[in-house]
C-alpha positions in Angstrom: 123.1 44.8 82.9 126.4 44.9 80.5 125.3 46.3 77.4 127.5 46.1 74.0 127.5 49.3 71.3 128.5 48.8 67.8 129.3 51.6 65.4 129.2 49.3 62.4 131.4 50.1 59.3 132.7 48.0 56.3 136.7 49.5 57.2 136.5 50.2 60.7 133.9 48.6 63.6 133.7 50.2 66.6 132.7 48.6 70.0 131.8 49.4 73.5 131.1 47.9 76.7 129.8 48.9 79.7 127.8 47.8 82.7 124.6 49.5 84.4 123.7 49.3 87.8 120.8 51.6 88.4 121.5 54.7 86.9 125.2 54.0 87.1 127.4 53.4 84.0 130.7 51.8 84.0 133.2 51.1 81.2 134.6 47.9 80.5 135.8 48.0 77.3 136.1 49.5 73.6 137.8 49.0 70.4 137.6 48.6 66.8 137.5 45.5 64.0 139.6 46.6 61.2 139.2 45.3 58.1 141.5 47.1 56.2 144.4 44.8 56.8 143.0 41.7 54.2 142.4 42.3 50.9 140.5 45.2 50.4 138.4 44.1 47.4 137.1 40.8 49.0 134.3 41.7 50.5 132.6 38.2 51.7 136.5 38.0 54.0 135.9 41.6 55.1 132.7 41.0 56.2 134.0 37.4 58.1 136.4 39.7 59.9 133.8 41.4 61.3 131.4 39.2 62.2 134.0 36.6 63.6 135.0 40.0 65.8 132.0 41.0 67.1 130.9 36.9 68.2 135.3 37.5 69.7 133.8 40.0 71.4 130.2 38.3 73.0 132.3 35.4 73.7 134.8 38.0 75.9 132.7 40.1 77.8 128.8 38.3 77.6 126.4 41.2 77.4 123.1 41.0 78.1 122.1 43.2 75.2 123.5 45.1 72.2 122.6 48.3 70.6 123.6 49.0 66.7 123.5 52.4 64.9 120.8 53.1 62.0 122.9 53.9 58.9 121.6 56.4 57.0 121.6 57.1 53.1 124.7 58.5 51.8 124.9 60.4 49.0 126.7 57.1 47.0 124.7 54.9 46.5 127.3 52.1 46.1 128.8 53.4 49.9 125.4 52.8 51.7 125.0 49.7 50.3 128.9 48.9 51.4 127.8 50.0 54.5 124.6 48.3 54.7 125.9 45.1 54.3 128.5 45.5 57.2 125.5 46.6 59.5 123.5 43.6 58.4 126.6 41.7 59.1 127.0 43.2 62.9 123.3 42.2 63.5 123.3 38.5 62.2 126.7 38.1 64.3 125.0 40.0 67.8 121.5 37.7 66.6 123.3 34.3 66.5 124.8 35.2 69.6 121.4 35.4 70.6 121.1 38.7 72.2 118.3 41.5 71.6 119.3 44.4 69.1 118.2 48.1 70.0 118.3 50.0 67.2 119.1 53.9 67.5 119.8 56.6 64.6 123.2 58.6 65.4 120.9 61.5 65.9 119.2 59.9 68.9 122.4 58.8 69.8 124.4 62.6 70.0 121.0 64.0 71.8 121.4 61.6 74.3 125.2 61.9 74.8 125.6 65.5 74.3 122.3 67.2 74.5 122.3 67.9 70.4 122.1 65.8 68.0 124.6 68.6 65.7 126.8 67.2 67.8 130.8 66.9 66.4 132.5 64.0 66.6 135.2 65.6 69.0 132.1 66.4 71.2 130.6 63.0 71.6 134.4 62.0 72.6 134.5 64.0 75.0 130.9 63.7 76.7 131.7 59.9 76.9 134.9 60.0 78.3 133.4 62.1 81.0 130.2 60.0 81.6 132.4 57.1 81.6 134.8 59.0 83.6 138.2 57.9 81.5 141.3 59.1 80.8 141.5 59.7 77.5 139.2 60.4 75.0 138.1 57.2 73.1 139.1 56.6 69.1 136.2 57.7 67.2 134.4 54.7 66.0 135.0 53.6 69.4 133.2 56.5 70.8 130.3 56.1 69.3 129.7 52.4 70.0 130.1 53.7 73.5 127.9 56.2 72.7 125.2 53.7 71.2 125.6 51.9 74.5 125.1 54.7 76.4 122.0 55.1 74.9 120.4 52.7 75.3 121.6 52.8 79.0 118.7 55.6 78.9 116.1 54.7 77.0 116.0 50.8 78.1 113.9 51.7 81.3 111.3 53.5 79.5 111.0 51.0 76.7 111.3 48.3 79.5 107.8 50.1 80.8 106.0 50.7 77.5 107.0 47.0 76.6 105.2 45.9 79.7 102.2 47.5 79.2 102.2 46.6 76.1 102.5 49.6 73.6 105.3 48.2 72.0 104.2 44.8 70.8 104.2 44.0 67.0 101.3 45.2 64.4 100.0 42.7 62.6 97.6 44.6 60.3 99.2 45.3 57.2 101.3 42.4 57.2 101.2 39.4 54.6 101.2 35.8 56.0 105.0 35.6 55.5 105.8 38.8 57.5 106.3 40.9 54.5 104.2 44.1 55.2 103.4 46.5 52.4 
């Protein structure tokens, strides 16, 4: 299975590859979309940039899946809505590339690359460029995405099982016609 991380972000996108075989975990590749080379105060073209480079990147290496960070709420409010929109953004771009979206929180994703999920970002560096066993340390945003892929490297077989059985399927109680729930 070749799975796709992205560390979304409005100025810098970070991506990962790698493939799974069994409990094995290869790297393939990893990057980043900059944005910060257009204009900076066009947002609709930032946000182009990004999605044309994440459907660049599906059309490159054709993962079977992709797993996206959970932003969280900054302390400005007009930042996580920056940032929001560029996460929105990654997932429309992985979703009309047709592929599923896992979705973890950067704290799930440090506990399962380091052990903590205190972890710095010099640490999850590190642990991925020695579960990946590379050369170098990956660039930061670049890390994480791995990271993020990493992750869900782990947790796909037990979701694969709870899916089966069926603990995973959607609620509907709650829920309006429309899908809206309350």
């Amino acid at each position: 299975m070749r799975i796709l991380g992205i560390d979304p972000g409005l100025q810098t996108t970070g991506f990962g590859v790698i493939d799974m075989s069994g409990s094995k975990l290869a790297y393939v590749a990893s990057g980043v979309i900059e944005t910060t080379k257009g204009e900076m105060g066009n947002l609709p073209a930032r946000l182009k940039v990004i999605y044309d480079g994440i459907r660049e990147i599906h059309a490159r290496y054709q993962p079977d899946v992709a797993s996206v960070e959970i932003t969280f709420m900054n302390v400005n409010p007009q930042a996580s809505l920056m940032l929001g929109q560029a996460r929105g953004c990654c997932v429309t771009a992985l979703v009309s590339c047709n592929l599923a979206v896992a979705e973890y929180t950067a704290l799930q994703m440090k506990q399962a690359v380091t052990g903590h999920g205190r972890a710095a970002k010099s640490q999850i560096q590190e642990m991925v460029k020695r579960l990946l066993q590379l050369p170098a340390a990956p660039r930061q945003d670049a890390a994480d995405a791995l990271g993020l892929a990493i992750t869900h490297a782990h947790a796909s077989p037990s979701m694969n099982k709870l899916a089966a059985q069926g603990v995973l399927s959607r609620k509907t109680h709650g829920m309006y016609r429309s899908g809206r729930s309350h």
